[in-house]
N, C-alpha and C positions, 0 to 999 in steps of 0.2 A: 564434463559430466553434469547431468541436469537432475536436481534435485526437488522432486514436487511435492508442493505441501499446502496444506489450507489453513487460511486465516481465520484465528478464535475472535477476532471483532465481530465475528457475528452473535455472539452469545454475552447477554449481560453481567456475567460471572464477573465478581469487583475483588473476591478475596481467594484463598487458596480452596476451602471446600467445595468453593462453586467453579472453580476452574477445573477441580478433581472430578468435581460432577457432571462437566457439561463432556468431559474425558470419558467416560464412563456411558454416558446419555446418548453422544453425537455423534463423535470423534471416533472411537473404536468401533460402532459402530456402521459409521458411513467408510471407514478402511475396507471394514468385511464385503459388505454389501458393492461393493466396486472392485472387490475380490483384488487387493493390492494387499501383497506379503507385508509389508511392512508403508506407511504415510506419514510426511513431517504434517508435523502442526504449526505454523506461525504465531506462535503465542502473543494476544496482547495481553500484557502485562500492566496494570494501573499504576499507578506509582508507588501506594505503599504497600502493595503485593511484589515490587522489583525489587524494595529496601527488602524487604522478609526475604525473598529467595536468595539475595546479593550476602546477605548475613546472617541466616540461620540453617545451618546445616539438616536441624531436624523436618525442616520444611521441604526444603530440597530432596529430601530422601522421602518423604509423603509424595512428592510430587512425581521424582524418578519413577517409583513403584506403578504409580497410575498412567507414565506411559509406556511402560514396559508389559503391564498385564493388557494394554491394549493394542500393542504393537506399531507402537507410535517413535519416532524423534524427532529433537529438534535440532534445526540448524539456523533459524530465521527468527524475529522478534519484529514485532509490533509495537514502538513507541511512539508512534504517533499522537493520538489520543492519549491524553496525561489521566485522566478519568472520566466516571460519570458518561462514556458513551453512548449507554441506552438509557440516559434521562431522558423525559418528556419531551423536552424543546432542547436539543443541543446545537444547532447551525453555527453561529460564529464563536462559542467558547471551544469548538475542538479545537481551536487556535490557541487557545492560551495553555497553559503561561505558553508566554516565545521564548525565542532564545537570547532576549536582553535579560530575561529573568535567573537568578540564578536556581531553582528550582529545575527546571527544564536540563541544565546541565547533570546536576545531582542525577534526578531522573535518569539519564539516559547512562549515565555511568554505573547506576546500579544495574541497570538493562541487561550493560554488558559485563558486568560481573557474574550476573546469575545465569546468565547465555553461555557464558564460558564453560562454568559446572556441568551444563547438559549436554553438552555440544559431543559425537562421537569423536574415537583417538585422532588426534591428528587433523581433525577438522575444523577449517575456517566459519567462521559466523559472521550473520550482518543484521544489522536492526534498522529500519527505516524513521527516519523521524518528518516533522514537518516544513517547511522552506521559507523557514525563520520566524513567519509569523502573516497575521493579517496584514494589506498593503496600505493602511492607514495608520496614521501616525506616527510612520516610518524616515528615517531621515542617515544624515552622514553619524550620528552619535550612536543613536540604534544600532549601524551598521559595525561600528568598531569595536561596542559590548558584546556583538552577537559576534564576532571574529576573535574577539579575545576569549569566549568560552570556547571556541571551537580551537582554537590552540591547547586551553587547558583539557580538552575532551582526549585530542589526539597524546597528549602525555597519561592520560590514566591508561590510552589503549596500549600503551607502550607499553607500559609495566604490566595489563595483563597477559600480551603475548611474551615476555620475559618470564611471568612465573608459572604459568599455563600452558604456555604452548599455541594457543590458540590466537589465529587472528581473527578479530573482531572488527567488520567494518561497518562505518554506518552510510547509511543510503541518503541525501537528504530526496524528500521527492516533491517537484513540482506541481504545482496544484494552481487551475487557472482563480484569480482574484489574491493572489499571495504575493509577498514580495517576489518571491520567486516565481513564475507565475507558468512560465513551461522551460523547455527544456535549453532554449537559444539564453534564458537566464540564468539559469546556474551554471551552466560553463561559461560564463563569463564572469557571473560572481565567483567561483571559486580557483575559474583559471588565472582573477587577478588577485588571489590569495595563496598562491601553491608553494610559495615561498613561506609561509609560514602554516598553512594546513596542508597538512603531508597527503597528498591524494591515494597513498597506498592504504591508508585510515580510513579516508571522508569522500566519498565519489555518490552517485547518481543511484535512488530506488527510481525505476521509469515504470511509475503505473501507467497504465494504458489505457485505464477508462481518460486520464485528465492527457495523455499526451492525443487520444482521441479529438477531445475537445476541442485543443486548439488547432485543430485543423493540418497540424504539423504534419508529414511525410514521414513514415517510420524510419527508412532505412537511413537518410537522412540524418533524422536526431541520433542516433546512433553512433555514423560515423563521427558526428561533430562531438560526440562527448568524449569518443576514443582516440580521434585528433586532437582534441586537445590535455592528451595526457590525462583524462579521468578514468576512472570505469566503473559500467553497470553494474553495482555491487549486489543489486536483488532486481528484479523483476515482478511486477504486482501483476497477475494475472484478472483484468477486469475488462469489459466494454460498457461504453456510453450508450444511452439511446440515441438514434436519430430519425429525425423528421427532416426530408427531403422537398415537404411542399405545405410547410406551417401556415402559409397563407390561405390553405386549403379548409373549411369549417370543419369536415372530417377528421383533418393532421388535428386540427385544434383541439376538438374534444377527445379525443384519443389520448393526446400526450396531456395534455388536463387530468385524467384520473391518476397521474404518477406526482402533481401536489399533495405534499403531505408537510406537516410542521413538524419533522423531527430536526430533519438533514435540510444541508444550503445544497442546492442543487443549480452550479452555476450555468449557463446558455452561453453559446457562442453562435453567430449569424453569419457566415460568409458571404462575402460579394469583392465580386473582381479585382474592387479597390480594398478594400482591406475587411477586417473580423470588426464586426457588434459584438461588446459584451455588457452582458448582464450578471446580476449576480442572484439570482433565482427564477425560478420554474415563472412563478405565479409575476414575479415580474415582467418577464420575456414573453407572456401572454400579454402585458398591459402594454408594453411602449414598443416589445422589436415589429419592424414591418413585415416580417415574413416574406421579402423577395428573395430571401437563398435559404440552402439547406440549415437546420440548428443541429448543433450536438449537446446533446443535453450528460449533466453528471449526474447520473443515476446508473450505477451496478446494477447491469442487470444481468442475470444466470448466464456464467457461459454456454450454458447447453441450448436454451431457450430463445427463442425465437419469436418477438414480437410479432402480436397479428399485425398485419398491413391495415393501414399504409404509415407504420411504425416500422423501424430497423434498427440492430443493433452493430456494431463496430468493432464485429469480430474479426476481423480483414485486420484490421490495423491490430489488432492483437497477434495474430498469427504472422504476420510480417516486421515485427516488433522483435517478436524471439525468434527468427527465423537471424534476425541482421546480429543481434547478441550473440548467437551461436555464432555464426561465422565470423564475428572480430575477436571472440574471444573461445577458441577448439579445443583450449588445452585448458581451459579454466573450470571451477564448478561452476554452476549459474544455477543461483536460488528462484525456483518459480514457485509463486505463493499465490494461490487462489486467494482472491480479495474479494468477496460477494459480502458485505456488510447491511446489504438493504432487504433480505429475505424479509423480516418483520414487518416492513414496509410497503411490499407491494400491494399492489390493489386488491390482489386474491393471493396472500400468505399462504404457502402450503403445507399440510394437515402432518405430514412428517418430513422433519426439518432435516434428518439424519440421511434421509432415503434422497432428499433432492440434493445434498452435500455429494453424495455416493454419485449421484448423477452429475455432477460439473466435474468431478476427480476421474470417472469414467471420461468425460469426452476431454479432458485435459489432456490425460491419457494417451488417448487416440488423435486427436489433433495437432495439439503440441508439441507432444516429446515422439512420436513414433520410433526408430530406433534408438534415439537416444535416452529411453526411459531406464531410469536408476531406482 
């Protein structure tokens, strides 16, 4: 069963009023206007909005109300981003804290506390987080800190589906420039951990703008994360830009107007021998040489379709969840619109509610066809 929903990262809402607002603003809103009975919302949750939800019943019940009058639920959670995601300049602190930190734990444990509370009867939940951290400064000691919270992680989740009912898993999700950096990585980090991080807890969020990136084969990473005993615990419903011919002055200044200083927007460069990476926009203009296609990380509207000789890397989206569904027929599969860079594009658009309505509409129809829930 496919459950679709959109991600609140796209609204700088930091505490409960503003969450309730952007509910009230966007969310219910963009439900109607896409003429869907009922829409999940992926809540990102900051971190001391996940300790309030995790622990105060009165908040929880402010909170219920405003998706009930909007015809909303939740099944999915956004803890990636710890905070502060629409500050000014965020590029490499959405990484922090990581997971040697013990914050990030706390964090994501409240996540799933207050996930539980919302989540309909009898239904599982997952929350995505990040793939451990940035790939610098990372070593054998990092890696043992960040294994031993993820042991204590999978005992809080124990004890919540013991007194709840609900299981709660978390996604971790690749992201190219991370320790974890695509998908051939964390089934290997975690398949040499299974012994002690219980993979029925801790498996794979596979966004698709970053499994895009890497240039990976969908159907492919797929199988390889369900052969190895893991599973797709959420689905991020995103694509990359790409440019096909950056050596071209045209590709140049085209994908040139999608620099901006908020977001790290990393480049991947293919060639027969192997992937160029960089690790921003404005970089990948300075030193890649442009003999092969780039995929740039920059969400852009599922609906939307770059002028040429710009594209985006909806193929690889739709062939992402096409391989999900078929490994896993009898499971839920959380689909979560992940379009976080609306603010960002070069021409923002004038109502944010109406363009949400429009990527939920073609999710809709492209994604889920008969199996919309």
């Amino acid at each position: 069963m496919m459950h679709l929903s959109y991600c609140t990262n796209v609204h700088p809402a930091e505490d409960l009023d503003g969450v309730i607002a952007q509910l009230d603003q966007f969310a219910g809103p963009a439900r109607s206007e896409a003429e869907l009975d009922v829409v999940g919302v992926g809540l990102w949750l900051p971190a001391e909005l996940a300790h309030e939800l995790a622990t105060n019943e009165t908040s929880r019940d402010r909170l219920r109300a405003a998706l009930e009058r909007n015809g909303l639920e939740v099944r999915t959670l956004n803890a990636f981003p710890y905070a502060a995601f629409h500050a000014e300049v965020v590029k490499l602190d959405v990484y922090l804290p990581d997971w040697t930190d013990r914050r990030r734990l706390e964090y994501t444990i409240d996540a799933a506390r207050a996930l539980a509370a919302f989540l309909p009867p009898r239904a599982d939940g997952s929350i995505s987080t990040l793939p451990l951290g940035w790939r610098t400064g990372w070593g054998p000691a990092e890696d043992e800190v960040a294994t031993a919270a993820f042991v204590e992680l999978v005992a809080a989740l124990e004890q919540i589906r013991d007194t709840t009912g609900h299981t709660i898993r978390i996604g971790i999700e690749p992201e190219p420039g991370c320790i974890l950096d695509n998908v051939a990585d964390i089934v290997e980090w975690l398949g040499a951990r299974s012994d002690v991080i219980d993979p029925e807890f801790v498996g794979v969020c596979l966004d698709t703008c970053h499994l895009a990136v890497s240039f990976a084969d969908p159907t492919e990473a797929v199988t390889a994360i369900e052969s190895a005993g893991l599973k797709v615990v959420k689905i991020q419903a995103s694509a990359a830009l790409e440019v096909l011919t950056p050596a071209d002055p045209a590709s140049r200044e085209a994908i040139a107007v999608f620099g901006e200083p908020r977001y790290v927007h990393q480049v991947r460069e293919r060639h027969a021998d192997g992937i160029l990476r960089v690790d921003d926009l404005d970089e990948a203009l300075a030193t890649l040489p442009g003999n092969g296609p780039w995929r740039v990380h920059f969400h852009v509207p599922l609906h939307m379709v770059p002028d040429a000789p710009l594209g985006a890397t909806t193929d690889v989206l739709r062939t992402a969840v096409d391989a999900v569904v078929a490994t896993r027929p009898t499971h839920d599969v959380h689909l979560d619109v992940e379009t976080y860079t609306w603010s960002v594009l070069p021409e923002p658009p004038a109502d944010l509610a109406a363009g949400i309505a429009s990527e939920l509409a073609w999710a809709q129809r492209e994604l889920m066809g008969a199996r919309i829930e």
